[in-house]
C-alpha positions, 0 to 999 in steps of 0.5 A: 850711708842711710842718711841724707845728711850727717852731723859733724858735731852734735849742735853744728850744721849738719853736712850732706851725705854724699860729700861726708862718706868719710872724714877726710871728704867731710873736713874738705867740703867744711874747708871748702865754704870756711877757709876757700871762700871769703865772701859770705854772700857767696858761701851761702850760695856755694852752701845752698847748691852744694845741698841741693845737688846733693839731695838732687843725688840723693833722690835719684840713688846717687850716694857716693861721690865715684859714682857721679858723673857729667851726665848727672850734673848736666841732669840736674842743671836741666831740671834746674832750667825748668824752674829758675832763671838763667844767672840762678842756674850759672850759679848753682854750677859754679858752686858745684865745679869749684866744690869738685876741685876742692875735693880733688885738690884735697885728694878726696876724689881722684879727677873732676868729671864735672869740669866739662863746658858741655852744660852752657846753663846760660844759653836756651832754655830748651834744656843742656844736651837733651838728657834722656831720662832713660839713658839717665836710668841706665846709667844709674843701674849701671853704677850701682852694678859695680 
């Protein structure tokens, strides 16, 4: 998909790339904010790190979802360390782990690699596991390989 993000009816919200690539995944990610989570305050929450993780993906060549692995969250949760507050950072990964499983429930994705506890993002400051960013880049090669 060449866009970030994809419009699921001409005038309604328009959903992320990376959890549209089909109708299936796009029915899915809508479920998951509409019918899974009650409390609105929550949803727009869910909603604003579900986006950003996914235009996070998109900047750094991650357009599909096989593609994104524990590496990559754990990336993302660093770079958000860098600029928000601990609680901010606990939040953002809770709506990107439940997200996941919703997608696996639904059967969109096969496992959630983004289940690990491998990310602590309530602890030190000092970053998640010392993500190199070259490591970072070689995984990404790798995936686009296959």
């Amino acid at each position: 998909m060449s866009g970030a993000v994809v419009r699921v009816v001409p005038g309604s919200f328009a959903l992320p790339a990376l959890f549209s690539p089909d109708p299936q995944a796009s029915k899915r990610f809508v479920e998951f904010f509409t019918a899974n989570i009650r409390n609105p305050n929550t949803r727009k929450a869910y909603v604003r790190a579900a986006t950003e993780f996914a235009a996070w993906c998109q900047r750094n060549g991650l357009t599909e979802l096989r593609d994104i692995e524990p590496v990559h969250v754990a990336a993302y949760i660093e770079e958000l360390q860098s600029r928000l507050a601990a609680p901010s950072v606990k939040l953002h990964l809770a709506g990107i782990r439940m997200l996941f499983d919703w997608l696996v429930i639904g059967q969109v994705i096969a496992v959630n690699r983004k289940r690990s506890d491998n990310y602590a993002p309530c602890g030190a400051r000092e970053g998640v596991a010392g993500v190199d960013q070259e490591f970072l880049r070689s995984t990404r090669q790798g995936s686009s390989a296959s």
